[in-house]
N, C-alpha and C positions, 0 to 999 in steps of 0.2 A: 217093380220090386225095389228100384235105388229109390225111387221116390217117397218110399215108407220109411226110408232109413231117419233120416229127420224125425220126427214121430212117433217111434221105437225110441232112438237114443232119450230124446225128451221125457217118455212114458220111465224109461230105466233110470232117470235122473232122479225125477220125484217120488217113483217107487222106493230108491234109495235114502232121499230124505225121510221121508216118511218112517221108513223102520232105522233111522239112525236118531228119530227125534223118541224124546223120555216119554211114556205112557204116563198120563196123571189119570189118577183116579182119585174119587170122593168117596169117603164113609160115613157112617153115621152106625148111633145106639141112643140107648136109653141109660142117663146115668141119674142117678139120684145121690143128695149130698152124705146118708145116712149110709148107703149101702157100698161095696167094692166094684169100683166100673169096670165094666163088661167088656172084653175086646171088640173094637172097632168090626163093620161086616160093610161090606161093597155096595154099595150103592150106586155111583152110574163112572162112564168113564168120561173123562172132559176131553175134547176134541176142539182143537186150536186152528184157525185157518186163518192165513193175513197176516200181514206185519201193520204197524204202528196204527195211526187213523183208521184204516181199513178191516184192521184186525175184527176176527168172530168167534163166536164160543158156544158150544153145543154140548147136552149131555146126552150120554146113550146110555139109558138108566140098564141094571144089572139083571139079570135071571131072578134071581131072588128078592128083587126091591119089593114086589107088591104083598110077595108070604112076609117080609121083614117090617111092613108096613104097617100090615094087620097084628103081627105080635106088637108092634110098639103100639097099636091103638091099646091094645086088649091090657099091656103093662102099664099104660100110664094114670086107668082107672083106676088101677089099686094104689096108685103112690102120688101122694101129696111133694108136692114143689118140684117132679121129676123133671129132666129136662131134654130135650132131645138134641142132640151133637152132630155134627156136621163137621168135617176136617178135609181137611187135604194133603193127601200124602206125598211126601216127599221122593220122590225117587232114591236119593243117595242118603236116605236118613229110615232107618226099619223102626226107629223108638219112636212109638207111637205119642211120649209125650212131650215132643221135638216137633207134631204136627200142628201147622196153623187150625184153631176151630173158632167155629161161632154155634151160639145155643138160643135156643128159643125153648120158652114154656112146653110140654109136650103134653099139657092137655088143650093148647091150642090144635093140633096135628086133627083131630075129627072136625072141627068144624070149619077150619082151612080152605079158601076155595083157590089161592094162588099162592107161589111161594117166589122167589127171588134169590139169585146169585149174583155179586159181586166180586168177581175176582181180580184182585191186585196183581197187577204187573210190575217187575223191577225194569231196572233201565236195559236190560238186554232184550226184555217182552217176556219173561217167564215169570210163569204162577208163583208168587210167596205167601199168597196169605188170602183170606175171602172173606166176605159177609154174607150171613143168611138170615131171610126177613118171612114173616108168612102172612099171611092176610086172609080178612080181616079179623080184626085185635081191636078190642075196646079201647076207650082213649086209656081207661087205668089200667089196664093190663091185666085187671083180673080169670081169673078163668073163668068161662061158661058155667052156668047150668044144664045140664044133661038129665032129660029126664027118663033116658032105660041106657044100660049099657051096650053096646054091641055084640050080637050074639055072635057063637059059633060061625050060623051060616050068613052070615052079612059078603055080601059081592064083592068080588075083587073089582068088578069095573064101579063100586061105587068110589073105593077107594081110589082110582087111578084118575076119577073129576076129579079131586081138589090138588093133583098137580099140576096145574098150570104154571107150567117152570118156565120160568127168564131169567137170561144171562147175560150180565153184561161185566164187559174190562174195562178197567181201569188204570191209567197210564200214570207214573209218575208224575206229579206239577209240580213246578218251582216257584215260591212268592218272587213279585217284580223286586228286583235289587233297591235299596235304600239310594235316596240321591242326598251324598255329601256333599259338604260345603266343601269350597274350594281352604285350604290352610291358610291360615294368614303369611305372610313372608317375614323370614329372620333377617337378623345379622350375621355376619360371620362368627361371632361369638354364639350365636344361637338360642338370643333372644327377639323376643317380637318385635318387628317397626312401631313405631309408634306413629298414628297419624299427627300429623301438623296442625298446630292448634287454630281455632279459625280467629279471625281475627275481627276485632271490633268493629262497631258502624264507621268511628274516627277514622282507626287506622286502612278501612275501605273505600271512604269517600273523604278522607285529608286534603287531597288535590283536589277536588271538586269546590270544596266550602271555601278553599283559599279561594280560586281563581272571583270565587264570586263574591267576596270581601276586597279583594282588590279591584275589582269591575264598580263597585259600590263605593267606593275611595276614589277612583280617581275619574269619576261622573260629574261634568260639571254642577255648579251651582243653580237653582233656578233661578228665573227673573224675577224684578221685586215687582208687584201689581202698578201698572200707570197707573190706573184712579185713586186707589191708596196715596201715588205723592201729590197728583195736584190737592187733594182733600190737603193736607198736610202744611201745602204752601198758600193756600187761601184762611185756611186761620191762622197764619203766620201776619199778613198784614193789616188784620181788625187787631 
């Protein structure tokens, strides 16, 4: 029996985190720019496990996502440029237009076969904000051709293939810091040194060019050619 105590305590720890951490949840509707948007409706709950690198993220989609799924199929064939909305609520903020969202076209949503979450983490590791992507989407983003609308009896498990939902966090990054130049060094006054001026070939190699003007001065004389003077004294005595 002592030997469960370990085990117990541990289980009532994280039990306790667990209901001391905020519920996030995701919503979504159909909003169109012409018409008054619709309140926000439950879509799934986002479930956090891990901290930093190791961090994970899960939805447990809601009761009503697949009935909620089907009306927004069924609403977005009657409306031109409608969009579909995706937000994330904020625990400590109920105004719903305080919630982070991202939108995609909502006559993409029928032909959809995966969809994508992003959610941002701040530097503590909590949700602020997300992105939502679906796929596949034409390079121009046009909307499909549909050639019959969706009936009444259309299957709820046709709708629940094109959720192939992934999730992934996103952690704050910092660009590499700029690398400055060292300052130049003042004066006491608190202007620049100035470098020292550099100095000419003379005034670099002065000693040089003497020593060897004086090596060249005082070198003796060469000798005068012998054949040169006997030539010289042989026509001296014709």
């Amino acid at each position: 029996m002592l030997s469960r105590l370990p085990s117990l305590v541990l289980l009532s720890q994280l039990l306790a985190l667990a209901l001391a951490a905020p519920e996030l949840r995701l919503k979504h509707r159909i909003v169109h720019p012409s018409h008054p948007a619709p309140p926000f409706e439950d879509r799934a709950t986002l479930l956090l496990s891990g901290s930093g690198p190791a961090a994970e993220a899960r939805l447990v989609p809601s009761e009503t996502f697949a009935h909620d799924l089907l009306q927004y199929f069924r609403t977005a064939e009657g409306l031109k440029d409608a969009l579909y909305q995706v937000a994330l609520e904020h625990p400590a903020d109920s105004e719903q237009a305080q919630w982070a969202t991202s939108s995609v076209l909502a006559c993409h949503l029928p032909s959809s076969t995966s969809e994508s979450f992003t959610i941002h983490l701040d530097q503590n590791g909590t949700p602020f904000s997300l992105d939502y992507f679906v796929g596949p989407i034409p390079h121009n983003g046009a909307c499909p051709k549909r050639g019959r609308k969706p009936s009444a009896e259309s299957s709820l498990a046709e709708l629940r293939a094109i959720a192939n939902t992934t999730v992934a966090l996103r952690s704050p990054s910092f660009p590499p810091l700029p690398q400055l130049r060292v300052p130049p060094p003042v004066t006491a006054e608190g202007k620049p040194v100035e470098p020292p001026r550099e100095k000419s070939f003379l005034e670099k190699y002065w000693m040089y060019i003497a020593i060897a003007l004086v090596a060249m001065t005082l070198a003796p004389a060469p000798a005068e050619d012998d054949a040169g003077g006997r030539g010289q004294g042989s026509g001296g005595r014709r």
